[in-house]
C-alpha positions, 0 to 999 in steps of 0.5 A: 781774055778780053777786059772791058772798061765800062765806064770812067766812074767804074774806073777811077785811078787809085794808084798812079806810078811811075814803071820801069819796063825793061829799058822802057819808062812809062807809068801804071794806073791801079783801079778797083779792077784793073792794071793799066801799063803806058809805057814809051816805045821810043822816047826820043821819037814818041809812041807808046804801048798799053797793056790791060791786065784784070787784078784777078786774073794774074798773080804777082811775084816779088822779085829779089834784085840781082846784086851786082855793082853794074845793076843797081836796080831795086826788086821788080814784080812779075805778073803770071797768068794761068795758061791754057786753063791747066791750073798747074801751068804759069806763064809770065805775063809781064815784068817791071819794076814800080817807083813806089817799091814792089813790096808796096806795089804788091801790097796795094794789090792785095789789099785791093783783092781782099776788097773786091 
């Protein structure tokens, strides 16, 4: 599905985090509507990626971190969307891990869907 911006005024930040995506750091931008990922290829030589996300078009998972002395990372949230239009059928979209805490993160979007 393809999302469009409409305007600047329709699409102010809310919430502006930090991310962790895989070994990549970047930052997410919350708005009434959407979920914005600019994350650094390659940090050292530049570049980055975006993804778009619709607030109603994907489902957030918390995700327990893994307890490991090597991994000391906090919860991370996944993203899932319906695939192929079979309500039954989830596929992960997207996976990171916010600087504000994923139970936060995922309660700020709640909030927001509760208000939409």
């Amino acid at each position: 599905q393809t999302d469009e911006i409409h305007s600047a005024s329709d699409e102010v930040p809310l919430l502006i985090c930090n991310v962790l995506v895989g070994n990549s750091t970047g930052t997410c931008y919350v708005t009434h509507s959407h979920i914005l990922f600019q994350t650094q290829l390659l940090p050292l030589l530049g570049g980055s990626k975006v993804h778009l996300f619709s607030l109603m078009d994907v489902e957030v998972t918390i995700n327990a971190p893994i307890k490991s002395v090597l991994s000391p990372l906090p919860s991370s949230i996944s993203f899932t969307t319906i695939l192929g239009g079979r309500k039954s059928t989830r596929e992960e979209v997207y996976n990171f891990i916010p600087s504000i805490g994923a139970r936060r993160f995922a309660k700020f979007l709640e909030v927001l869907r509760d208000n939409a």
